[in-house]
VOBA-1610 file (N, C-alpha, C; in pm, whole numbers, padded with zeros to 5 digits, always signed):
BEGIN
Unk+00080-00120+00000Unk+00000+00000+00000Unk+00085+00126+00000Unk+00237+00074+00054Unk+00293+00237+00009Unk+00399+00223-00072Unk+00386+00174-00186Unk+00493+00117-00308Unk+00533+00238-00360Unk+00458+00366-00418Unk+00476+00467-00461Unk+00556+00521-00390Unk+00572+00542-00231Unk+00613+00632-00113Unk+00764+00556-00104Unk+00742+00423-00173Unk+00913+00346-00171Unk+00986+00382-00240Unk+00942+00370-00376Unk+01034+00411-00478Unk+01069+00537-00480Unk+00953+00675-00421Unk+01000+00798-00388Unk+01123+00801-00266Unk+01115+00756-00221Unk+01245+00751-00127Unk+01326+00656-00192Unk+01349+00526-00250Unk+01447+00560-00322Unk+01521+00622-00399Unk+01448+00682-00468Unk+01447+00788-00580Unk+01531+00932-00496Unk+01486+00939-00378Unk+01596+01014-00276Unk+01683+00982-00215Unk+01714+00881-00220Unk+01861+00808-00209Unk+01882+00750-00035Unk+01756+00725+00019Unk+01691+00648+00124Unk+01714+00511+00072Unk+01794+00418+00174Unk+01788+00238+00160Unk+01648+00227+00198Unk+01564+00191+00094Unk+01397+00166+00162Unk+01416+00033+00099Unk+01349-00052+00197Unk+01321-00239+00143Unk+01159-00206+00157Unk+01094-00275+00039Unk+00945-00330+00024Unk+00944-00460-00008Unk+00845-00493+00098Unk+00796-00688+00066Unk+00690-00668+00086Unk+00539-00665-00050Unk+00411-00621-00018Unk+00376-00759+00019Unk+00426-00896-00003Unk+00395-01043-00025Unk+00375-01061+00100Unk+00475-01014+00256Unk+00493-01085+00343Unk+00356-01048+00427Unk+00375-01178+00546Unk+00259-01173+00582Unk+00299-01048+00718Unk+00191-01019+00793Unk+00213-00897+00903Unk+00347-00873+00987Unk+00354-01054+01033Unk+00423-01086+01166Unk+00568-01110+01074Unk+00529-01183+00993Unk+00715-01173+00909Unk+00745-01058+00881Unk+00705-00942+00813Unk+00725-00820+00752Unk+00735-00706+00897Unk+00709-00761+01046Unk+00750-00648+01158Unk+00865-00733+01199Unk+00936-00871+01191Unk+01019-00938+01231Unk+01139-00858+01135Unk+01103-00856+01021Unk+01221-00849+00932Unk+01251-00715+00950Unk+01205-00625+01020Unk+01216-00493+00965Unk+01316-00476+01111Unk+01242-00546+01215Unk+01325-00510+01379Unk+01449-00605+01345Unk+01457-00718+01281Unk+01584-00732+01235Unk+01673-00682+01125Unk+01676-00576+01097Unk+01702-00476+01009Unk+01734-00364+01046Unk+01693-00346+01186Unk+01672-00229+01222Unk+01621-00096+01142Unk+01479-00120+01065Unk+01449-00045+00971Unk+01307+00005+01082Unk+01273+00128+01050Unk+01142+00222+01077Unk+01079+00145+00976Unk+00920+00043+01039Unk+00841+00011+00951Unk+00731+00108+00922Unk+00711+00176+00771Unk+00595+00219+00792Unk+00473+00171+00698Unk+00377+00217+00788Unk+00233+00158+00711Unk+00129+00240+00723Unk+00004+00191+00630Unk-00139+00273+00685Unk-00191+00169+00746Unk-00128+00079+00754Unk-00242-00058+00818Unk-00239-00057+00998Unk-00325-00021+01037Unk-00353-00039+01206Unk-00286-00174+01265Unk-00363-00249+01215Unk-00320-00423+01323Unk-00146-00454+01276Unk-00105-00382+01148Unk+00045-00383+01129Unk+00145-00312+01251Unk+00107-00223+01223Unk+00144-00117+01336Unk+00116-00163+01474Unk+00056-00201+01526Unk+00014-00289+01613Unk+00125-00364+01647Unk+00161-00488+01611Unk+00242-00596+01609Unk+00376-00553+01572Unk+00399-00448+01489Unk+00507-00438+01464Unk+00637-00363+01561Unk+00548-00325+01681Unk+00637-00260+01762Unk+00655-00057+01752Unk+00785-00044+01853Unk+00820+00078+01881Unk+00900+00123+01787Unk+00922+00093+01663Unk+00993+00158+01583Unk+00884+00124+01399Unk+00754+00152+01442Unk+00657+00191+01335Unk+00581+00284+01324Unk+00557+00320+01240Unk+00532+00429+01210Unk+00339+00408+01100Unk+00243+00456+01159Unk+00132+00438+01105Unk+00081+00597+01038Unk+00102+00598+00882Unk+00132+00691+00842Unk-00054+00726+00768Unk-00145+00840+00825Unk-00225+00886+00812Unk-00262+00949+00615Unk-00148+01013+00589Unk-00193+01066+00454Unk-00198+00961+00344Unk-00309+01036+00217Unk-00297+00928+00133Unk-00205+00925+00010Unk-00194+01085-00041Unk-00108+01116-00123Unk+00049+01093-00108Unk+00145+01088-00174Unk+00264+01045-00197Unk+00307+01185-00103Unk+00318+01281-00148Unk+00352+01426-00129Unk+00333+01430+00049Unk+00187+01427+00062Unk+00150+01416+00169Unk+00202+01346+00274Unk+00235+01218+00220Unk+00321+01085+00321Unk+00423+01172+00319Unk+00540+01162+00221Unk+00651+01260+00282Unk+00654+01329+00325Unk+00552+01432+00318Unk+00574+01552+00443Unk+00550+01494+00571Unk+00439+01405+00599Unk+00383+01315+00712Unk+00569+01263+00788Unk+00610+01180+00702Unk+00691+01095+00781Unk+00858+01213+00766Unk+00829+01307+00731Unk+00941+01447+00775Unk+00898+01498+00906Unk+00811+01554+00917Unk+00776+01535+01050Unk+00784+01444+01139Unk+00792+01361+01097Unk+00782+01230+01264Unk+00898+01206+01240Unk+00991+01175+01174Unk+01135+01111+01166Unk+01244+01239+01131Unk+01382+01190+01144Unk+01472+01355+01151Unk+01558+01246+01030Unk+01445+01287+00906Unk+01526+01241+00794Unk+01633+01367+00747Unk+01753+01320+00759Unk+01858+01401+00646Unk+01905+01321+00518Unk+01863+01457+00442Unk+01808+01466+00270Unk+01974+01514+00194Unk+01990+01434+00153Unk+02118+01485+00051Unk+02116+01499-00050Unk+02130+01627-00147Unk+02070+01644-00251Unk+02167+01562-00426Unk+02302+01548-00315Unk+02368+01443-00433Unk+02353+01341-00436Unk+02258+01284-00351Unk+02205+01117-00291Unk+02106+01052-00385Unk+02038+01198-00461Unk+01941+01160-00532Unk+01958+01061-00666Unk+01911+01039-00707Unk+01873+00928-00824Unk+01976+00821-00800Unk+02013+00792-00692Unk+02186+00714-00689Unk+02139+00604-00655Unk+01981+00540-00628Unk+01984+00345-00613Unk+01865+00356-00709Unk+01857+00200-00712Unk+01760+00136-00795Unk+01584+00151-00760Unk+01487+00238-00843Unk+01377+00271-00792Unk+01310+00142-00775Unk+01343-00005-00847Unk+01253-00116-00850Unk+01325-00210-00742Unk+01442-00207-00727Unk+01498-00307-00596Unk+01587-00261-00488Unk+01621-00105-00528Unk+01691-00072-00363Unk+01821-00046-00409Unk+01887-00151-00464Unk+02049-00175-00509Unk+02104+00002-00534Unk+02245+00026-00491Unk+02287+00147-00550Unk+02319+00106-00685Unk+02342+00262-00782Unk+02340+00197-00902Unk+02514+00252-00914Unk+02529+00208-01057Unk+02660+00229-01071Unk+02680+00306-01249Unk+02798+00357-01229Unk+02870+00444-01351Unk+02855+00315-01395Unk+02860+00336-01531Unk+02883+00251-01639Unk+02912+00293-01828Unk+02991+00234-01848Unk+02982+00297-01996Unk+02872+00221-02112Unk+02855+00322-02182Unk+02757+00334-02277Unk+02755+00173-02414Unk+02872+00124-02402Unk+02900-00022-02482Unk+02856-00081-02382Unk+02836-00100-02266Unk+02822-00221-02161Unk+02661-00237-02162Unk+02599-00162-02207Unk+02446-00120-02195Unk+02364-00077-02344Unk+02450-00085-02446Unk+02348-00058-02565Unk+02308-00161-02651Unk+02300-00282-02575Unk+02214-00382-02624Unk+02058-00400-02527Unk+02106-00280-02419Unk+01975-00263-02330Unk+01887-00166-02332Unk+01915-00098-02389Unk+01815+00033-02429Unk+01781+00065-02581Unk+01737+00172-02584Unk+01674+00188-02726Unk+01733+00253-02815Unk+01765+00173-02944Unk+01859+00229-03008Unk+01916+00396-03031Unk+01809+00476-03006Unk+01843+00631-03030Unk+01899+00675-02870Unk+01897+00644-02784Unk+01902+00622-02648Unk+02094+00589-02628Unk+02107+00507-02702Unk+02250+00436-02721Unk+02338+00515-02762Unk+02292+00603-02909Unk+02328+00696-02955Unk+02377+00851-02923Unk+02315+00917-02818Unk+02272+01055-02803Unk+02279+00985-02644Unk+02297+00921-02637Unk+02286+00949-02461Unk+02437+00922-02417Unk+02511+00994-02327Unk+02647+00969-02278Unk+02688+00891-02148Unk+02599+00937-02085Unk+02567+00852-01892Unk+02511+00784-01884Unk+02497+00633-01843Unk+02448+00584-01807Unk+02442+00510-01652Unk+02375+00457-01580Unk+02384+00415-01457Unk+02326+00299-01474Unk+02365+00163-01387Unk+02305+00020-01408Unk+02290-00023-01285Unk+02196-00092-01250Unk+02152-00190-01112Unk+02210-00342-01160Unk+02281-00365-01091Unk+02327-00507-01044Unk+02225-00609-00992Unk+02108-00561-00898Unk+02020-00626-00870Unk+01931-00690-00958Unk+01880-00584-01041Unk+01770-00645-01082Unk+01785-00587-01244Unk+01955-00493-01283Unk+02007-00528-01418Unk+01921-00422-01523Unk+01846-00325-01463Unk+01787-00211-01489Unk+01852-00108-01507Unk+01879-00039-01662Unk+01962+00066-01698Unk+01882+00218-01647Unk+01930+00295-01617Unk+01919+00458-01614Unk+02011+00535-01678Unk+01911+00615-01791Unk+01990+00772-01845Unk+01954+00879-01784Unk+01998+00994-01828Unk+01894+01094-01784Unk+01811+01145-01938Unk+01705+01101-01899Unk+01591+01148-01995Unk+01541+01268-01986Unk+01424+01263-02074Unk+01333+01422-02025Unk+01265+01392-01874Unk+01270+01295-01861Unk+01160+01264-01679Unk+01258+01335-01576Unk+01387+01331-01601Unk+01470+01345-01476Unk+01455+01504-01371Unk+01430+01553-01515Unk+01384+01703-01454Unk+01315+01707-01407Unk+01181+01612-01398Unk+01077+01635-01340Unk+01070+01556-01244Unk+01177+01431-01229Unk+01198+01376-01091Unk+01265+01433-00964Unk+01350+01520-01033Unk+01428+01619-00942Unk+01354+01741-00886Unk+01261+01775-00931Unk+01172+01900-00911Unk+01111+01847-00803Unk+01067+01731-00810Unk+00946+01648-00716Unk+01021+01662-00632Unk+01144+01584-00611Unk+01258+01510-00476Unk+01282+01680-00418Unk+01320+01781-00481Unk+01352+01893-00416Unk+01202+01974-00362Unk+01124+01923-00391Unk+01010+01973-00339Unk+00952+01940-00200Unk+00976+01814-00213Unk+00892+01715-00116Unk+01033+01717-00010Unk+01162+01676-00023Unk+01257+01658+00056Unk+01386+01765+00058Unk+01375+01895+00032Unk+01466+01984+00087Unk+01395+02101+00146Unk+01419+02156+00263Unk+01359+02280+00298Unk+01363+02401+00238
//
């Protein structure tokens, strides 16, 4: 239920783990063995999951981050941004443009100079036209 609010904090360069699969009691085990802040909108989660959860009221993305800026003393680094994997967490890495242009789209291969790659789950990043508008968001929602 907060998959969007994950990848936005990855996307800010927050280690966030999501397991929507697990069941209540595994998913507050794994997190206190992790030592991770679980958060949720789910009551009976929050519940079970102990003194280091967080039962987060808003519904919007925007909203949650401001929500859990307030309750937590997140520090936001603004060179942190786009630096892990939005689908598995992994940091990503420099990479050159031959190691990756059998993975993207041919005009992409061409015209694009940077690329970044996940090891995890093997997912390329350029900077496209989105990036501007991912960065606008991340400096909106997470710098004062």
């Amino acid at each position: 239920m907060l998959g969007r609010l994950a990848r936005w904090l990855r996307l800010a360069g927050f280690d966030t783990a999501y397991a929507p699969g697990l069941a209540d009691r595994a998913l507050a085990g794994q997190a206190r063995a992790e030592q991770r802040w679980l958060l949720t909108c789910d009551r009976r989660l929050a519940a079970v999951a102990g003194p280091r959860a967080l039962l987060l009221r808003a519904r919007t993305t925007g909203e949650q981050v401001a929500e859990l800026r307030d309750r937590l003393p997140l520090t936001v680094h603004p060179d942190l941004f786009l630096t892990r994997c939005s689908c598995c967490n992994t940091p990503l890495e420099s990479v050159p443009g031959e190691a990756v242009r059998d993975r993207v789209p041919p005009y992409v291969a061409v015209h694009t100079g940077r690329f970044m790659a996940c090891r995890g789950c093997g997912k390329v990043y350029w900077p496209g036209t989105h990036v501007g508008r991912i960065a606008r968001m991340l400096e909106e929602w997470f710098l004062p």
